[in-house]
MARMARLO-733450 format. One record per residue (C-alpha): residue in three letters; y, x, z. Coordinates in Angstrom, 3 decimals. Example, Ala and Ser with C-alpha at 12.3 -4.5 7.8 and 13.67 -1.06 7.14 Angstrom:
BEGIN
REC     r      north       east         up
REC   ALA     -4.500     12.300      7.800
REC   SER     -1.060     13.670      7.140
//
This chain:
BEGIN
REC     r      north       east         up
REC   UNK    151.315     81.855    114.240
REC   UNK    148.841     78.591    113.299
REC   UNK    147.249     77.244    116.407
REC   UNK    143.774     76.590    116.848
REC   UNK    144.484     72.865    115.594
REC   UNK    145.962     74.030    112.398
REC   UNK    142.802     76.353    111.606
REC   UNK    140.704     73.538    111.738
REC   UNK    142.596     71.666    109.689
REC   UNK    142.639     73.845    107.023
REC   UNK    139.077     74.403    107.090
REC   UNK    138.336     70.697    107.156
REC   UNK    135.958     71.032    109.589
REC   UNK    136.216     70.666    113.240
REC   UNK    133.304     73.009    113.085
REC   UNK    134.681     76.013    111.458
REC   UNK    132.290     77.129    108.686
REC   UNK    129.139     75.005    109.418
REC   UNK    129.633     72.178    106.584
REC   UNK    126.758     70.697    104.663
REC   UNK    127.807     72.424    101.377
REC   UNK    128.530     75.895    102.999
REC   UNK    125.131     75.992    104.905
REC   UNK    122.790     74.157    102.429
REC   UNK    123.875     73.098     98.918
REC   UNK    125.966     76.530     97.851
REC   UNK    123.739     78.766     99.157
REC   UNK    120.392     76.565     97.745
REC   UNK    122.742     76.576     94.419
REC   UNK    123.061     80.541     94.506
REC   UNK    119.135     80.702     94.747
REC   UNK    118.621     78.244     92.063
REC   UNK    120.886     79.695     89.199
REC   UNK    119.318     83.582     90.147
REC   UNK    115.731     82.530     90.276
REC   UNK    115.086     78.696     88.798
REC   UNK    117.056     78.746     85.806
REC   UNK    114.570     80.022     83.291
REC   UNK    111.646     78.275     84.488
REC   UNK    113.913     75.366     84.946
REC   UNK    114.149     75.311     81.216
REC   UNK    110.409     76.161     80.431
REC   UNK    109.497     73.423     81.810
REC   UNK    112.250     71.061     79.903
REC   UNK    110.440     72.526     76.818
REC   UNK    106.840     71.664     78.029
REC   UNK    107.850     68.052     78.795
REC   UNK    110.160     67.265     75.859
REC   UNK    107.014     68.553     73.646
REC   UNK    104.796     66.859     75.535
REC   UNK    106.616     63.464     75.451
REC   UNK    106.990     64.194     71.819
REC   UNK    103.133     64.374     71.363
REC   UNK    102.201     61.556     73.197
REC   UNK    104.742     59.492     71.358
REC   UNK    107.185     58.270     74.264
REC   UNK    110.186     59.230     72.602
REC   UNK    110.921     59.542     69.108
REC   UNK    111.097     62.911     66.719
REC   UNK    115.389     62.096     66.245
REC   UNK    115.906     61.542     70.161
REC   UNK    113.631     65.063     71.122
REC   UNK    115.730     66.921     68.261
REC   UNK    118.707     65.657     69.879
REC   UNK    117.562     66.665     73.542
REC   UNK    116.331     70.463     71.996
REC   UNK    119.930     70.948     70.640
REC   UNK    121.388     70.465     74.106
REC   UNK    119.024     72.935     75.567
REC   UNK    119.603     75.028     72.753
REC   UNK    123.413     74.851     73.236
REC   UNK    122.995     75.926     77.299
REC   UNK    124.845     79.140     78.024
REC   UNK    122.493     80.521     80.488
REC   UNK    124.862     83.633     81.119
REC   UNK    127.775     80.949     81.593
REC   UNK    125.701     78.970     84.209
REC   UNK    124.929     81.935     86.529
REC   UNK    128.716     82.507     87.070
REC   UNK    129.317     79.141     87.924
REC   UNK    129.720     78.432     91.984
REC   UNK    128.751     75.557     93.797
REC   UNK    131.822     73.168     93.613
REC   UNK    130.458     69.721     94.766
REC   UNK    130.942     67.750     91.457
REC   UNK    127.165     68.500     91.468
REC   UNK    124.326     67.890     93.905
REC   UNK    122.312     70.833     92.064
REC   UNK    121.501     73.120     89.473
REC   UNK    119.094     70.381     88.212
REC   UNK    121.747     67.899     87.587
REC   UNK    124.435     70.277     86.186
REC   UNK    121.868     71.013     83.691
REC   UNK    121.047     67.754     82.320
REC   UNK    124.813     67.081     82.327
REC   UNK    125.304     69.629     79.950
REC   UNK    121.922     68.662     77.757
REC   UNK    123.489     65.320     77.381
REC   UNK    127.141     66.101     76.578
REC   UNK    125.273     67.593     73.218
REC   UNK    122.726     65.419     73.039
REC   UNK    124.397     62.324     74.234
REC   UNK    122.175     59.223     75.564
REC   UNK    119.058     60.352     74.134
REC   UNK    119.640     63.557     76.781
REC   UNK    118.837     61.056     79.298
REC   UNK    115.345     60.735     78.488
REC   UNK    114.094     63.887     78.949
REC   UNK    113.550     62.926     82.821
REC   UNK    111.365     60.377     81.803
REC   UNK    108.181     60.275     83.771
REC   UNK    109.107     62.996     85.529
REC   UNK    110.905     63.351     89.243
REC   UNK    112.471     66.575     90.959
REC   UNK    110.059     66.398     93.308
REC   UNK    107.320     67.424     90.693
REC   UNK    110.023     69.805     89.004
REC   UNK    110.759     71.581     91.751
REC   UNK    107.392     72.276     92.881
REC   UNK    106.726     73.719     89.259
REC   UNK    109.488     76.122     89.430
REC   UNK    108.557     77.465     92.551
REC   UNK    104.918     78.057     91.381
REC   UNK    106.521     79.548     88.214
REC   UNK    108.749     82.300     90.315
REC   UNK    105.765     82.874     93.022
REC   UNK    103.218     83.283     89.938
REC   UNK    105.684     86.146     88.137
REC   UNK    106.269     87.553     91.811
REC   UNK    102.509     87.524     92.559
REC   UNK    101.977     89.102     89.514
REC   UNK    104.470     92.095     90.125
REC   UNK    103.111     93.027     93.782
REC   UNK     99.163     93.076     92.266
REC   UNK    100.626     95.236     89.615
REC   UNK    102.089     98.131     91.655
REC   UNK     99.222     97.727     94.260
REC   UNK     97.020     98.363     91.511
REC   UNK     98.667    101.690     90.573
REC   UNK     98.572    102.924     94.093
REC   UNK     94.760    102.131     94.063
REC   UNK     94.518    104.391     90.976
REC   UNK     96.615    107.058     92.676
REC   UNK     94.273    106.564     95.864
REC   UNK     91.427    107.541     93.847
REC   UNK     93.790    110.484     92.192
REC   UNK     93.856    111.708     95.350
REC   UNK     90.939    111.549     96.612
REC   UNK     89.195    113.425     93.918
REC   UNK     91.553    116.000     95.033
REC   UNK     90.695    115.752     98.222
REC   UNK     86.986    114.897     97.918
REC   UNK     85.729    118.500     99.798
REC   UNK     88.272    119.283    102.156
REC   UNK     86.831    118.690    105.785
REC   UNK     89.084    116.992    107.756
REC   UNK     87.833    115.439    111.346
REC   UNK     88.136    111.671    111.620
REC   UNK     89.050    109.685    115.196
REC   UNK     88.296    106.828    116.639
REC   UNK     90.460    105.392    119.999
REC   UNK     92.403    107.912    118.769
REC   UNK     90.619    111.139    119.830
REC   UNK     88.565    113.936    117.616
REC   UNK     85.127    112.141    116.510
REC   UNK     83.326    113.268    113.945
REC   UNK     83.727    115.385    110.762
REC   UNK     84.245    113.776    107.214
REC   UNK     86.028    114.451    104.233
REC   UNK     89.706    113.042    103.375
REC   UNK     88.138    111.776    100.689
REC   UNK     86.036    109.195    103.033
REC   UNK     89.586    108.102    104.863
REC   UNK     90.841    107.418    101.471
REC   UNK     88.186    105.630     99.908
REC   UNK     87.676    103.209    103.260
REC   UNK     91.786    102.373    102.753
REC   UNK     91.159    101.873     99.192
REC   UNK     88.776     99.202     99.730
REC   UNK     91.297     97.552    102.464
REC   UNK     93.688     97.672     99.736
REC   UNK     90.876     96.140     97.263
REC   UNK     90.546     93.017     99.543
REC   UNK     94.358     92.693    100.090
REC   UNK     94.259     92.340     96.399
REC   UNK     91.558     89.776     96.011
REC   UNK     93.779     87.624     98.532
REC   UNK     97.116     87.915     96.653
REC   UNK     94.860     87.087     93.321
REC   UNK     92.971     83.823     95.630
REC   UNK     96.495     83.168     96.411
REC   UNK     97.695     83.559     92.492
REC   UNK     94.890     81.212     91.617
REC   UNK     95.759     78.489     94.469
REC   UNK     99.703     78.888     93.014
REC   UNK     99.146     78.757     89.162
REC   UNK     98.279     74.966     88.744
REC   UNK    100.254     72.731     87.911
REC   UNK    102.094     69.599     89.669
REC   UNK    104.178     68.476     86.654
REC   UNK    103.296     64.733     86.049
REC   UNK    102.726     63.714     89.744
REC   UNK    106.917     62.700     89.402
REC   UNK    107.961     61.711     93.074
REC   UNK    104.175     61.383     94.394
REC   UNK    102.208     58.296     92.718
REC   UNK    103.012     59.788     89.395
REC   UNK    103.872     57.343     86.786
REC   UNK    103.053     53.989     84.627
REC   UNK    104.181     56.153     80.806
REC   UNK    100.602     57.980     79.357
REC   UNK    101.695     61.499     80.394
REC   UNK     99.247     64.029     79.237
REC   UNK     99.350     66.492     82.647
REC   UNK     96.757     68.833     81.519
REC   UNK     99.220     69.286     78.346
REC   UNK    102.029     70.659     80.025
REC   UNK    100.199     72.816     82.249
REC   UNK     98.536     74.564     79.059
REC   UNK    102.622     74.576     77.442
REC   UNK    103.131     76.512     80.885
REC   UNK    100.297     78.924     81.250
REC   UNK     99.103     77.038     84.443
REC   UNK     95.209     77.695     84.611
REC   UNK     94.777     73.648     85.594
REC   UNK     96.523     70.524     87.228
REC   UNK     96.972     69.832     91.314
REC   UNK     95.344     66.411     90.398
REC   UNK     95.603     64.346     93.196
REC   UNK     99.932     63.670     92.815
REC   UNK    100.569     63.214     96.597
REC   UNK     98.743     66.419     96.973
REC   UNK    100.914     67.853     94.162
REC   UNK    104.325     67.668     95.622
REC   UNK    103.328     67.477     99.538
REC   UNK    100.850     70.039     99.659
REC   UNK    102.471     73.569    101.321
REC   UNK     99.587     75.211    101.755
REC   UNK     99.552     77.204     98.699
REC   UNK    102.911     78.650    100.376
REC   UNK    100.537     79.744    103.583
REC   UNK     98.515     81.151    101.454
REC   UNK    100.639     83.271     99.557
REC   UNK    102.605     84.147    102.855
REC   UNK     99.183     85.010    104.806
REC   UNK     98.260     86.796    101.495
REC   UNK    101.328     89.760    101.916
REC   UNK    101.339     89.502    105.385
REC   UNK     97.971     91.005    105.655
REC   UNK     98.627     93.605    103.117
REC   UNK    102.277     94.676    104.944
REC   UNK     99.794     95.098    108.476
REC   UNK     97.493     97.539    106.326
REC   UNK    100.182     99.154    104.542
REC   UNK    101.600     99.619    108.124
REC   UNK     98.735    100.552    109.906
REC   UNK     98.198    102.907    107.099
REC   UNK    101.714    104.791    107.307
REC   UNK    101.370    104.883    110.660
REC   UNK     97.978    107.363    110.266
REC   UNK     99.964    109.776    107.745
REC   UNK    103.538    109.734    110.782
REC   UNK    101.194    110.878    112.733
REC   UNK     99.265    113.497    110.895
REC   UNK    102.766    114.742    109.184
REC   UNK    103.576    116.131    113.386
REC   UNK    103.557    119.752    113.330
REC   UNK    101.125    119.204    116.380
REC   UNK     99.026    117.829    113.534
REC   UNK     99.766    119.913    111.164
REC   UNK     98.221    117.927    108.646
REC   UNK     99.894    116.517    106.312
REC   UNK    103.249    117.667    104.284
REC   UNK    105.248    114.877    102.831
REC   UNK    107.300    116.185     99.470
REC   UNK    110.749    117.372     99.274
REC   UNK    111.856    114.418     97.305
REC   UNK    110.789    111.709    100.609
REC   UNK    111.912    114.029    103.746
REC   UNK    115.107    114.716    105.570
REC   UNK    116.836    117.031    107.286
REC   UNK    118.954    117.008    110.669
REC   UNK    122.561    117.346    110.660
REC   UNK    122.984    119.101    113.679
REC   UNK    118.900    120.354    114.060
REC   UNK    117.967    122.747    110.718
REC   UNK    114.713    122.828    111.241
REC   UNK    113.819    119.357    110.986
REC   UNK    111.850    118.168    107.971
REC   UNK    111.320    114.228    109.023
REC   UNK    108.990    112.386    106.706
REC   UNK    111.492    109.052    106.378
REC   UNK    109.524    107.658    103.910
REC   UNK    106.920    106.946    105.908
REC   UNK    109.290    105.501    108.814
REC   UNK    110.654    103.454    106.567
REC   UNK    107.145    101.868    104.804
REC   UNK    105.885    100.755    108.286
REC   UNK    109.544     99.307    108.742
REC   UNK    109.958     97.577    105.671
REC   UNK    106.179     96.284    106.209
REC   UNK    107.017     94.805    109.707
REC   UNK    109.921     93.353    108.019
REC   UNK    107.609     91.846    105.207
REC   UNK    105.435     90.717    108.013
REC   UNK    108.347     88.709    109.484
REC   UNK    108.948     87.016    105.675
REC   UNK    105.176     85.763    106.277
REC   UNK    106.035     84.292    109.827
REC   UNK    108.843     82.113    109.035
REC   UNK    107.268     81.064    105.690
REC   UNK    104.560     80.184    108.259
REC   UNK    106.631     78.769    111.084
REC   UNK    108.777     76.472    108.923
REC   UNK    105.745     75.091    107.930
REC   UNK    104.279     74.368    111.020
REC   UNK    104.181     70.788    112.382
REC   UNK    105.909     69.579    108.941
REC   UNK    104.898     66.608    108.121
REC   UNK    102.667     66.309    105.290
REC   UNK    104.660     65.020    102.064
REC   UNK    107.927     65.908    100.099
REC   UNK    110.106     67.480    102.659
REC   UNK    112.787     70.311    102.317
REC   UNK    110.791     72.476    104.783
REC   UNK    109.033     73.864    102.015
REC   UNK    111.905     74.172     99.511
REC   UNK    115.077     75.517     99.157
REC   UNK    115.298     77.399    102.552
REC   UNK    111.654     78.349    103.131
REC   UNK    111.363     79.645     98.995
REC   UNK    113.581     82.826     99.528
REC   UNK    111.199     84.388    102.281
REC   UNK    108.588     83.846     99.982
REC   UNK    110.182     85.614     97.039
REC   UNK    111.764     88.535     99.441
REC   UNK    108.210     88.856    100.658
REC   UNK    106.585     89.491     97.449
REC   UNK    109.674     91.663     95.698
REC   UNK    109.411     93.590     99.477
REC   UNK    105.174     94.127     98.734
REC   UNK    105.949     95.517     95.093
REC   UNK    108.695     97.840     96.403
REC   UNK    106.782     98.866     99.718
REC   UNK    103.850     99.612     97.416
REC   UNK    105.521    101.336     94.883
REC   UNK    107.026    103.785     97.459
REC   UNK    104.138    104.280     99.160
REC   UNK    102.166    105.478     95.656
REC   UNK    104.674    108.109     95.227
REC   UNK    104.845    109.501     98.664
REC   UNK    100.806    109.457     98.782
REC   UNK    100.547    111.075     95.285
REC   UNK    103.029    113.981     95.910
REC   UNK    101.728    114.755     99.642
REC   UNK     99.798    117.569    100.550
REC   UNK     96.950    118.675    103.180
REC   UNK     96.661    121.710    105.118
REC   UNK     93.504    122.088    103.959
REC   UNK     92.578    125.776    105.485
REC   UNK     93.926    124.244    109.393
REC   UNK     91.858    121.268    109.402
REC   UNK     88.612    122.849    108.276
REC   UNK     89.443    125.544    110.949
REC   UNK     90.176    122.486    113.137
REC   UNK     86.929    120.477    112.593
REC   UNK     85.026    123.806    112.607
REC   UNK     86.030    124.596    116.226
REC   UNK     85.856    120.937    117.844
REC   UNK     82.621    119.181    119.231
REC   UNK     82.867    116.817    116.580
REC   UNK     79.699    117.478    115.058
REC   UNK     77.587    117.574    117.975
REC   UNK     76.277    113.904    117.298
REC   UNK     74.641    115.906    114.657
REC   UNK     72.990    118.157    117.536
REC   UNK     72.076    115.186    119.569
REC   UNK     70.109    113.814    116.360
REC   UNK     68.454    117.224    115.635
REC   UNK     67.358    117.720    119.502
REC   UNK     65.536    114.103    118.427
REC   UNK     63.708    115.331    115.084
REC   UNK     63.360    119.018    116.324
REC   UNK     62.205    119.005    119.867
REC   UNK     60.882    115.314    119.892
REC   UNK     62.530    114.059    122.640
REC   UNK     63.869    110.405    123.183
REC   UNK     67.308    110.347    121.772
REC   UNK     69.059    109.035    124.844
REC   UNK     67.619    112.435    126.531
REC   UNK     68.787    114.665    123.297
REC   UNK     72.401    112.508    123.941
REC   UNK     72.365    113.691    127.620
REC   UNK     71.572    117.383    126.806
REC   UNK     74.121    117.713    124.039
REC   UNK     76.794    115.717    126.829
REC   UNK     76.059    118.959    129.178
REC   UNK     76.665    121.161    126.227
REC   UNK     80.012    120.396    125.520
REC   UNK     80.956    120.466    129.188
REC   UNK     79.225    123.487    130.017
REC   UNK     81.145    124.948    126.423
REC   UNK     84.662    123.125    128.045
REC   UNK     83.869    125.031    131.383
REC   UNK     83.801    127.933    129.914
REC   UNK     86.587    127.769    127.765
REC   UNK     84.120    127.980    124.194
REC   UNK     84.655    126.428    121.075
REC   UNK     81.770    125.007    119.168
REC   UNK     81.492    127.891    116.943
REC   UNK     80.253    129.571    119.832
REC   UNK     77.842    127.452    120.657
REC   UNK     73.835    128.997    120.620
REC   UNK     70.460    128.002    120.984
REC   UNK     70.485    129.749    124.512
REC   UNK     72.937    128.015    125.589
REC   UNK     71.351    124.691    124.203
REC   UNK     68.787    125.772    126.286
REC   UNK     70.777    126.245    129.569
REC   UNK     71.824    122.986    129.251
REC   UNK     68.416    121.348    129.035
REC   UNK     66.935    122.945    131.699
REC   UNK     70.001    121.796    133.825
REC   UNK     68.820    118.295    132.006
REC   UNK     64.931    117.831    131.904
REC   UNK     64.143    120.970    133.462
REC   UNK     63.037    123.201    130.741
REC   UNK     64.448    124.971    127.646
REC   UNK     64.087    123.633    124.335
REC   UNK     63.920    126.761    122.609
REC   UNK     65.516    125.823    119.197
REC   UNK     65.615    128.158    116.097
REC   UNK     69.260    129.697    116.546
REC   UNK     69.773    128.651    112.629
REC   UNK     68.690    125.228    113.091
REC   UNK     71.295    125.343    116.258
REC   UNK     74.337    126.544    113.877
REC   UNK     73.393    124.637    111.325
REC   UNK     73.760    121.251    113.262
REC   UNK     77.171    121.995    114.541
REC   UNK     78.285    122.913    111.200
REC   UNK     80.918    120.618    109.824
REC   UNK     80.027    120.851    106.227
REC   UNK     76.371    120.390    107.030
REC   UNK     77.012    117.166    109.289
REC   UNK     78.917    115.999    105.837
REC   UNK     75.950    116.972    103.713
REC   UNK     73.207    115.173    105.057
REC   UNK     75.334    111.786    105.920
REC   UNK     73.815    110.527    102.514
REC   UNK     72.961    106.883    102.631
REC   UNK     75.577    104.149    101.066
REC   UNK     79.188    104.891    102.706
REC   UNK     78.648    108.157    103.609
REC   UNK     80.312    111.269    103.401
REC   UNK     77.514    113.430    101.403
REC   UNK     79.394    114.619     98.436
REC   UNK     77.367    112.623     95.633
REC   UNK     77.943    109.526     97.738
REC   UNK     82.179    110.227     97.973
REC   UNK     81.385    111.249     93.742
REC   UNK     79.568    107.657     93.188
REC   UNK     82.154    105.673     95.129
REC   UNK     84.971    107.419     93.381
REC   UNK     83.458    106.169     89.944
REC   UNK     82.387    103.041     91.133
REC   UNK     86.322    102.079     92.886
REC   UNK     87.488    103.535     89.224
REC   UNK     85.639    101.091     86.909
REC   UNK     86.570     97.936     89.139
REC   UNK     89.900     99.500     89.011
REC   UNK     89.694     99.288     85.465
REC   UNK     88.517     95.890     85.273
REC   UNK     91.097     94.831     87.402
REC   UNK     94.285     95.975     85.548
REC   UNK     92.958     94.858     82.284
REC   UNK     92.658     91.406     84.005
REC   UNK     95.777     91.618     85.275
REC   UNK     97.351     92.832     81.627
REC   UNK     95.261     89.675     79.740
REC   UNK     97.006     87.218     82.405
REC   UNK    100.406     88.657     81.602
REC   UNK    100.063     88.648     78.191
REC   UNK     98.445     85.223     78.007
REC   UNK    101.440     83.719     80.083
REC   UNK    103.979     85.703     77.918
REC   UNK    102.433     83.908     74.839
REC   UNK    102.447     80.557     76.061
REC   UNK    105.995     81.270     76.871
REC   UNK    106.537     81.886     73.792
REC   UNK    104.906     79.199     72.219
REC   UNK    107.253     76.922     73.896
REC   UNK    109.922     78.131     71.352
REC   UNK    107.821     78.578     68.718
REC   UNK    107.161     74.693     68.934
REC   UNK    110.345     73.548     69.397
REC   UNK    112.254     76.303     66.708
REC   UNK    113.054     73.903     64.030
REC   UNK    113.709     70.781     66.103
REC   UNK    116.973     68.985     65.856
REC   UNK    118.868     65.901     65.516
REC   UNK    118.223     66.203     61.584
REC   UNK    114.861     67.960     61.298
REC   UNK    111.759     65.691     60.551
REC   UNK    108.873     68.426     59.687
REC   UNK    108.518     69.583     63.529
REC   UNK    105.853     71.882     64.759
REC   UNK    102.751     70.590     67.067
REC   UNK    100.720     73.637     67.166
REC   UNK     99.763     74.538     70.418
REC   UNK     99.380     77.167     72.713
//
């Protein structure tokens, strides 16, 4: 049996399994072949034609450089494993450009650092990523607004402090979520906006003394602009924070949000029925239908809320410049966050859109509470012209008298209103018995809530139509970006197609 000293010895550490290259550089060079390789190469193009352009190297050297890029087995590369003969991906890269391309391969770093490099790839993965989560949050806004046309006359009560409080329609829960969901959107596209510039050209932070066109590249890229100021550019984190406060906020909605439907899918609530598809059973209870889904949309959102914290809390008291706190180990958070927002959204659309209400149990429902009585209270006002606070204090000793008595608020009448004010002010009010029923009607309380954000049904009709044509506007903004970034993308080969150590006739159209 090997002692203890032995082990150690064969692990060359005395600290088994915490060396530099185990802890940092493999696991960094894992990240960087899955995520960085492609844009890593994107931007190669967008400098080499830039350099080209602005005439810092020649037409024979760039040909030279594009063959070496050209001959780059990207498959090959992502099986590779971190082996030490290597600091990083970066360098294993250019090796290979320049065992084609020979010393003219060298050049393609000039002007350039990895300090602005790196920076660019990580805006190129966040901007795809950001792009992804708006995506699927835009389809469950559409099926939001799916189901809430559905939905848009079935009475449901709403609560506040978590107790019965007035009446509404689902439609009016849906609609209020859809507009948290709206604003979680225009922070992820704020945060998109912040991301999609461009640091290339700042090199290590003073950026350089070579007549670098920066506003060039950035177009070659599909950035909307430049970070101008360089330092800024490669020591500025804070379009991290703002991505990571971005999706944190929308995982606390989307949780706060599956925690409503948990609760309404009880068979105390008797609400809501989650589909066959996103339930399961017991294995030792058969009657159990548990709505996992949901359980597993607030967990996976309290996990994405954790991805925002320690993006957040490895950037805190970091020191303002080029510093690995905001690189390779913070940079996976940040991309687990977003893929976890497009997945926890994409769940959550289908569970909403194949859910269904018990309609028929929470009209009953609403019918029978007191939840309508601020209706009554408002009526005494207009009706009986009394101060409010008085009709508030009459319609208070309705509903206890009605508790007392063990009545619902169906049988509630305008005697009884009566007994209640005399106990009160000391006389009856003597109320039409229709105008009575009519005010604790659920439906009619609805009806006449009619101003802006209401629950009258041509209101809940107008917001529906409104929410659909920003939708609309939205995804085709979101479909021009893609497409617009695909092109330029594209571009980048289209430009460099016929370059090589030979050709002479070389493309400068541009994107």
């Amino acid at each position: 049996m090997a002692s203890k000293s032995d082990i150690l010895k064969q692990e060359g550490s005395i600290f088994p399994g915490a060396t530099y290259a185990e802890v940092v550089l493999a696991p960094a060079y894992e990240n960087a072949k899955r995520y960085l390789l492609e844009p890593m190469i994107a931007i190669h193009k967008a400098h080499l034609i830039m350099l080209v352009e602005q005439k810092l190297i020649t037409k024979e050297d760039a040909g030279a450089i594009m063959d070496g890029i050209r001959a780059l087995d990207l498959k090959r590369l992502k099986q590779t494993t971190y082996d030490g003969k290597y600091e990083d991906l970066f360098f294993l890269v250019e090796s290979k450009i320049m065992e084609v391309a020979g010393e003219p391969g060298g050049s393609l770093h000039l002007a350039r650092s990895r300090n602005d490099m790196g920076v660019a790839m990580y805006r190129l993965v966040l901007r795809e990523r950001l792009q992804a989560a708006v995506r699927s949050l835009l389809e469950f806004q559409a099926t939001l607004l799916t189901v809430a046309e559905k939905y848009r006359e079935t009475v449901v009560l709403g609560h506040t402090h978590t107790q019965q409080a007035q009446p509404m329609v689902f439609s009016h829960y849906l609609l209020g979520f859809y507009d948290v969901v709206e604003r979680d959107m225009k922070r992820l596209k704020a945060a998109y906006d912040t991301c999609n510039k461009s640091p290339l050209g700042a090199a290590a932070l003073t950026t350089t003394g070579f007549p670098v066109d920066r506003s060039r590249v950035a177009e070659l890229l599909g950035f909307s602009g430049i970070v101008e100021n360089a330092y800024d550019a490669i020591g500025g984190a804070d379009y991290l924070a703002e991505i990571a406060a971005a999706f944190q906020l929308a995982f606390i909605n989307l949780g706060r949000f599956s925690q409503d439907l948990l609760l309404w899918c009880t068979q105390e609530f008797s609400a809501l029925r989650v589909a066959d598809p996103y339930v399961q059973t017991s294995s030792i209870m058969p009657q159990k239908r548990n709505p996992v889904s949901l359980e597993h949309i607030r967990a996976l959102s309290s996990s994405g809320v954790g991805n925002a914290q320690t993006v957040l809390q490895m950037l805190h008291n970091t020191p303002y410049g080029d510093i690995n706190d905001t690189e390779d180990d913070l940079q996976p958070y940040l991309w687990k966050g977003l893929r976890l927002l497009n997945q926890v959204y994409r769940l959550t659309n289908v569970v909403v859109g194949t859910a269904e209400l018990n309609e028929e149990t929470l009209k009953e429902r609403a019918r029978k509470s007191f939840a309508s009585v601020t209706e009554l209270a408002d009526t005494l006002f207009r009706e009986a012209h009394i101060p409010f606070r008085m009709a508030h204090a009459i319609t208070t000793k309705v509903v206890q008298l009605a508790l007392k008595k063990g009545m619902n608020a169906t049988e509630i009448s305008s005697n009884f209103v009566d007994e209640a004010s005399v106990a009160v002010i000391g006389r009856p009010l003597q109320l039409p018995e229709k105008t009575v029923r009519e005010a604790l009607d659920p439906e009619y309380f609805i009806k006449v809530r009619s101003i802006p954000g209401g629950t009258a049904p041509h209101e809940i009709v107008r917001g529906i139509e409104e929410r659909k044509e920003r939708l609309k506007t939205n995804m085709q903004l979101l479909i021009s970006e893609t497409e617009r970034i695909a092109s330029c993308m594209q571009k980048l080969d289209t430009i460099t197609r016929n370059w090589s150590m030979s050709d002479e006739n070389r493309s400068n159209t541009g994107c």
